[in-house]
MIRO-322002 format. One record per residue (C-alpha): residue in one letter; x, z, y. Coordinates in nm, 4 decimals. Layout:
% residues N
R r       c1       c3       c2
R A        X        Z        Y
...
This chain:
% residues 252
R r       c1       c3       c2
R X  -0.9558   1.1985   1.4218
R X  -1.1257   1.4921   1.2113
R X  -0.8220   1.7441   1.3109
R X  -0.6938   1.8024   1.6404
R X  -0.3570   1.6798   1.5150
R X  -0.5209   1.3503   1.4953
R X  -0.5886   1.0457   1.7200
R X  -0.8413   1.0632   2.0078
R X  -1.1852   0.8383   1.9507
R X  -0.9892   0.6800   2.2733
R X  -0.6729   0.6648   2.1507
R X  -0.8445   0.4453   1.8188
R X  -1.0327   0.2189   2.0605
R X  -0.7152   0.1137   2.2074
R X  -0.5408   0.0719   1.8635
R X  -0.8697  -0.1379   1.7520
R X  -0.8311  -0.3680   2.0812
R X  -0.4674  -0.4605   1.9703
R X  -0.2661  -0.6461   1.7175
R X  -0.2759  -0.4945   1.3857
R X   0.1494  -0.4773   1.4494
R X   0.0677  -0.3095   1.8285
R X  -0.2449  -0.0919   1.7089
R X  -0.0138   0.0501   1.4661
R X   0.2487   0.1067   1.6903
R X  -0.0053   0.3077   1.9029
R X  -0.1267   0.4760   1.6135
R X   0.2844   0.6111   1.3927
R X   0.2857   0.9681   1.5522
R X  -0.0602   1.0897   1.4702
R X  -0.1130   0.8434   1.1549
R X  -0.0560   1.1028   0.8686
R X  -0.2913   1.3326   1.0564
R X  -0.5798   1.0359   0.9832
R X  -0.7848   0.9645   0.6861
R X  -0.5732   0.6387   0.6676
R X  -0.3050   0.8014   0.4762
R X  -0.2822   0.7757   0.1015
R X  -0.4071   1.0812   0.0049
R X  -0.1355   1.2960  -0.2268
R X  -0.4076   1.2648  -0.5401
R X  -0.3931   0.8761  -0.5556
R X   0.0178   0.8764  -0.4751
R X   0.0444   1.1835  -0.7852
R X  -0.1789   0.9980  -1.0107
R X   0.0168   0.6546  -0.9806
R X   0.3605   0.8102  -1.0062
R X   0.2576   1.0013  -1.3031
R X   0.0948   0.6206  -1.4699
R X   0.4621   0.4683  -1.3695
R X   0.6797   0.7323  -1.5388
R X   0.6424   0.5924  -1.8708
R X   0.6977   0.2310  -1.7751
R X   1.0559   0.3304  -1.6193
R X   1.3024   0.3978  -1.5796
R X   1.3441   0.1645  -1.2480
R X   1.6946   0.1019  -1.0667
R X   1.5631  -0.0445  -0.7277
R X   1.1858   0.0013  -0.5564
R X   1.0204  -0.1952  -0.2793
R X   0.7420   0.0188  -0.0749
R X   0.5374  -0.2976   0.0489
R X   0.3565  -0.2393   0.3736
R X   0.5458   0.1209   0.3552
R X   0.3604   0.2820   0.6910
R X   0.5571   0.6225   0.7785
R X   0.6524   0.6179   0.4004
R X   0.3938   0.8004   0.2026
R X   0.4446   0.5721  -0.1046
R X   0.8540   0.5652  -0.0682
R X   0.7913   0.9205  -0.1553
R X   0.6403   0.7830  -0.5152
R X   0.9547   0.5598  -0.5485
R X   1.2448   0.8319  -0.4861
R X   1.1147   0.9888  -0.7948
R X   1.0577   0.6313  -1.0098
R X   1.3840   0.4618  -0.9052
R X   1.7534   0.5567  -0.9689
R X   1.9533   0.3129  -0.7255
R X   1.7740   0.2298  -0.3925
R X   1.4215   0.2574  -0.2511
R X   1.3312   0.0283   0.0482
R X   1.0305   0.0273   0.2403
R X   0.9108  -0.2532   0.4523
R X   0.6516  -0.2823   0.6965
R X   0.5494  -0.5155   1.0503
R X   0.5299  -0.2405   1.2464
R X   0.8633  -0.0785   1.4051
R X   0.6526   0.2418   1.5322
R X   0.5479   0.3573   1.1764
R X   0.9158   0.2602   1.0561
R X   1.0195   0.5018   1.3109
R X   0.7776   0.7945   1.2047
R X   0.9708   0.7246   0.8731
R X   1.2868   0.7226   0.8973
R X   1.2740   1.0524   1.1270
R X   1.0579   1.2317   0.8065
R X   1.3384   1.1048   0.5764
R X   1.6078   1.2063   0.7980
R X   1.4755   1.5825   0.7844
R X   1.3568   1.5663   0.4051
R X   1.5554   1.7147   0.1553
R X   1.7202   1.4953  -0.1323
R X   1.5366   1.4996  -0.4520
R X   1.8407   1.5725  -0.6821
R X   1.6292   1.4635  -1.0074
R X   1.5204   1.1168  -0.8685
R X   1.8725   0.9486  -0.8771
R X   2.2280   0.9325  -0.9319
R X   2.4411   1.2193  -0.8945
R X   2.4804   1.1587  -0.4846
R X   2.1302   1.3472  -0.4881
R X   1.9052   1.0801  -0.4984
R X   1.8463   0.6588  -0.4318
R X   1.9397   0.5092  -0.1434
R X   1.6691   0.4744   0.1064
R X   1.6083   0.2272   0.3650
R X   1.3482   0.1084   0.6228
R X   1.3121  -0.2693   0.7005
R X   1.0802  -0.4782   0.9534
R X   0.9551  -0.7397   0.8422
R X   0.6269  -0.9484   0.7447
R X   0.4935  -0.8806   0.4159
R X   0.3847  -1.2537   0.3811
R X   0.7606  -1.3973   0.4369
R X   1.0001  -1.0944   0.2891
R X   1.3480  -1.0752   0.3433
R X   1.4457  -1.0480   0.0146
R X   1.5737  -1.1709  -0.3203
R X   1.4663  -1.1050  -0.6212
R X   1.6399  -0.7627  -0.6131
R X   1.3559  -0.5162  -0.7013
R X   1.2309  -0.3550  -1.0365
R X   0.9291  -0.2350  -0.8749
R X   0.7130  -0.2899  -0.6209
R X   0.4231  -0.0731  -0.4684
R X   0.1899  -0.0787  -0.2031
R X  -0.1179   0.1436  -0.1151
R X  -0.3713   0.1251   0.1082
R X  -0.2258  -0.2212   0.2557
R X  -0.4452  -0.4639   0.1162
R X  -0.6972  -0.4698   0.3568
R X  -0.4824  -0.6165   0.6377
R X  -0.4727  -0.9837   0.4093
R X  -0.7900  -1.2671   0.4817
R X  -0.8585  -1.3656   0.0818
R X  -0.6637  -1.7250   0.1693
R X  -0.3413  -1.5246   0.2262
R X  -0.3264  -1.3183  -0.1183
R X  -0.1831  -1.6328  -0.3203
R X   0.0814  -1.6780  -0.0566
R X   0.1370  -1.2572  -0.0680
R X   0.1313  -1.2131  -0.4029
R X   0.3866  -1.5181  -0.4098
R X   0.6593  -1.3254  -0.1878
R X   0.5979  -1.0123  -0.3824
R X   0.6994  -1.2732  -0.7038
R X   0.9971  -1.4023  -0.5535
R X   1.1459  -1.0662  -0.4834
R X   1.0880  -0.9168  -0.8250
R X   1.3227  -0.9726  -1.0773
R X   1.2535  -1.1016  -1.4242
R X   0.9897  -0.8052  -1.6066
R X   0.9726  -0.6652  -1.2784
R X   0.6885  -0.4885  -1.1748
R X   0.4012  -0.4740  -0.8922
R X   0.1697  -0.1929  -0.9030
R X  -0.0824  -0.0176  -0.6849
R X  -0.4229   0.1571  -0.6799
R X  -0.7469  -0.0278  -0.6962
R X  -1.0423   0.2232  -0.6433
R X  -1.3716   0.0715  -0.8031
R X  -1.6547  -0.0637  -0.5372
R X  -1.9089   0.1952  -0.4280
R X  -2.2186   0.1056  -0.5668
R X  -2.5221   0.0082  -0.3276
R X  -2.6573   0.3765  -0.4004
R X  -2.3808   0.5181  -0.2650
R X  -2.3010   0.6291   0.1151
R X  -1.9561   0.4568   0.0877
R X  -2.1155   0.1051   0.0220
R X  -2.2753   0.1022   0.3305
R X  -1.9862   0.2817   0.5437
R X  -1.7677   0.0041   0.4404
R X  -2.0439  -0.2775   0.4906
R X  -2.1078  -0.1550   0.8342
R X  -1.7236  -0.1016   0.9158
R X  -1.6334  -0.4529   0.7737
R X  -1.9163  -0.6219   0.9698
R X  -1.7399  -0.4439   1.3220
R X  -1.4271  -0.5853   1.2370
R X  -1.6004  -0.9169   1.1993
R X  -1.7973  -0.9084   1.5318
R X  -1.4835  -0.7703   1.7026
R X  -1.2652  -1.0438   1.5494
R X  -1.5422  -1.2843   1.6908
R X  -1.5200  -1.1675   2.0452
R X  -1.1573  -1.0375   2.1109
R X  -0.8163  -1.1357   2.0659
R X  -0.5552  -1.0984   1.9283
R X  -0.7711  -1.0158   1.5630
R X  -0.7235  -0.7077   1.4132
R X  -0.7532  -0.7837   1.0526
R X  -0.8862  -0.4621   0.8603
R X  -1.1570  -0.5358   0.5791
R X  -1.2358  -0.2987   0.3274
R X  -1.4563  -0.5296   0.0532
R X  -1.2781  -0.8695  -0.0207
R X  -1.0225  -0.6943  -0.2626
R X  -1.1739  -0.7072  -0.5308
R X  -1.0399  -0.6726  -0.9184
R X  -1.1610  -1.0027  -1.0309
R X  -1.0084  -1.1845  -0.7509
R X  -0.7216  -0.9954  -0.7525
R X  -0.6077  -1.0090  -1.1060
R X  -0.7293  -1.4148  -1.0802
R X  -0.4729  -1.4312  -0.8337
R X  -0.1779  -1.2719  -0.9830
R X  -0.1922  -1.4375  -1.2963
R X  -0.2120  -1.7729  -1.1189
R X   0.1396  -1.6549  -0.9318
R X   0.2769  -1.5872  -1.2841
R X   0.2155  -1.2358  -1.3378
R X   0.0744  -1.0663  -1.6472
R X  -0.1677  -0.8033  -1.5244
R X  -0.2146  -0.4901  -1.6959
R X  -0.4762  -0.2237  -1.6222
R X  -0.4478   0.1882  -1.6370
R X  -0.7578   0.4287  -1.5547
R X  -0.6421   0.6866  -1.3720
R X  -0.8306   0.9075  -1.5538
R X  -0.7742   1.1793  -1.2857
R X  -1.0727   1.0041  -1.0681
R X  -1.3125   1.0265  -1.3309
R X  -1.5239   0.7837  -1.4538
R X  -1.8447   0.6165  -1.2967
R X  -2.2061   0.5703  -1.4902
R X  -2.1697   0.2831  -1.6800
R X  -1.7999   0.4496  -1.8351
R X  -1.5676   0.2291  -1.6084
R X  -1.3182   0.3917  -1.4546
R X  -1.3310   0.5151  -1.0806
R X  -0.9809   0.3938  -1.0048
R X  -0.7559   0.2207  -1.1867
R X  -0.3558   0.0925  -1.1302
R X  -0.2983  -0.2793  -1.1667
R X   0.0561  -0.3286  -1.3190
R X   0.1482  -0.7216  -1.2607
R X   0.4790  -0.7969  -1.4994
R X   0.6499  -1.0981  -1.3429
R X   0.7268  -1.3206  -1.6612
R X   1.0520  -1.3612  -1.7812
């Protein structure tokens, strides 16, 4: 998709006429050749917004993919950084890039860096306890229905220890004018017609996370929510920010 590194338009047909766990699967070896990946901008940006907030012991990559954001966390986090994710095919992709990438001496301990590990599981019942400073996810969100974010955000409480912190990127909605509204409207309403007419679903919706709902949602868990403009992405016309980090504190 847009390189010849990337997947064929067949090879995404299949993955969208899966589960999102099987399409994913499908999709690990040519994934960080797709415009799916984080881009390095938003991961840089964040890390650089979470510096001051540290220093962090142990990090949970939520919804981790082949591992872009675990790169964020082996910089933020001295101890241990764990990603998690449903599918075992982008786990795979990940643990064979962190197998061949060098240690970052500067992130950790003096044994060259924080522990890393790769777990399967379902971001909605997490095999945790509340072990982890901070928690991250990018680019994940659009894989929950709106009735399942109380019951995420609820495992990404319960795994957080006292002050400890859930952050991630929120880009601001493209406004009707824009090219990117209707991109999103039109993919969204696939999704929806596809859902209708095939199983198993593959849930993928680009416009129901949105930062009113979100930070509605959080607080109700028991989070404080704090807000950073990543300044990096500019602002829009009316002075809001183009993309900001949400920073939920769990209490205590």
């Amino acid at each position: 998709m847009f390189t010849p590194q990337g997947p064929s338009l067949r090879e995404l047909a299949v993955q969208a006429l899966s589960s999102v766990e099987h399409g994913y699967d499908l999709l690990a070896p040519k994934f960080d050749e797709t415009p799916f990946r984080t881009p390095d901008s938003v991961l840089e940006a964040v890390e650089q917004a979470l510096s001051p907030l540290g220093p962090f012991a142990h990090g949970l990559d939520l919804c981790c993919g082949t591992g872009a954001g675990m790169e964020v966390l082996r910089e933020l986090c001295r101890e241990s950084v764990t990603g998690v994710d449903i599918s075992a095919g982008m786990l795979a992709v990940g643990r064979a890039r962190t197998g061949s990438a060098p240690a970052r001496p500067a992130a950790g301990p003096a044994s060259g860096g924080p522990r890393v590990s790769w777990v399967r599981g379902d971001a909605l019942a997490l095999p945790f306890g509340p072990v982890f400073d901070l928690a991250v996810s990018f680019g994940a969100f659009g894989h929950f229905l709106p009735e399942e974010l109380p019951g995420l955000f609820a495992e990404v409480h319960s795994v957080l220890r006292p002050g400890g912190r859930f952050a991630f990127p929120l880009p601001a909605p493209a406004p009707p004018r824009s090219p990117w509204y209707w991109a999103a409207l039109g993919f969204d309403t696939a999704m929806r017609v596809r859902n209708a007419l095939w199983r198993p679903p593959f849930v993928m919706y680009y416009r129901p996370f949105r930062l009113g709902v979100v930070r509605e949602e959080l607080q109700r868990t028991g989070f404080e929510v704090e807000l950073f403009a990543l300044s990096e992405f500019g602002r829009r016309a009316d002075g809001s920010p183009r993309c900001r980090m949400v920073v939920a504190t769990r209490k205590g």
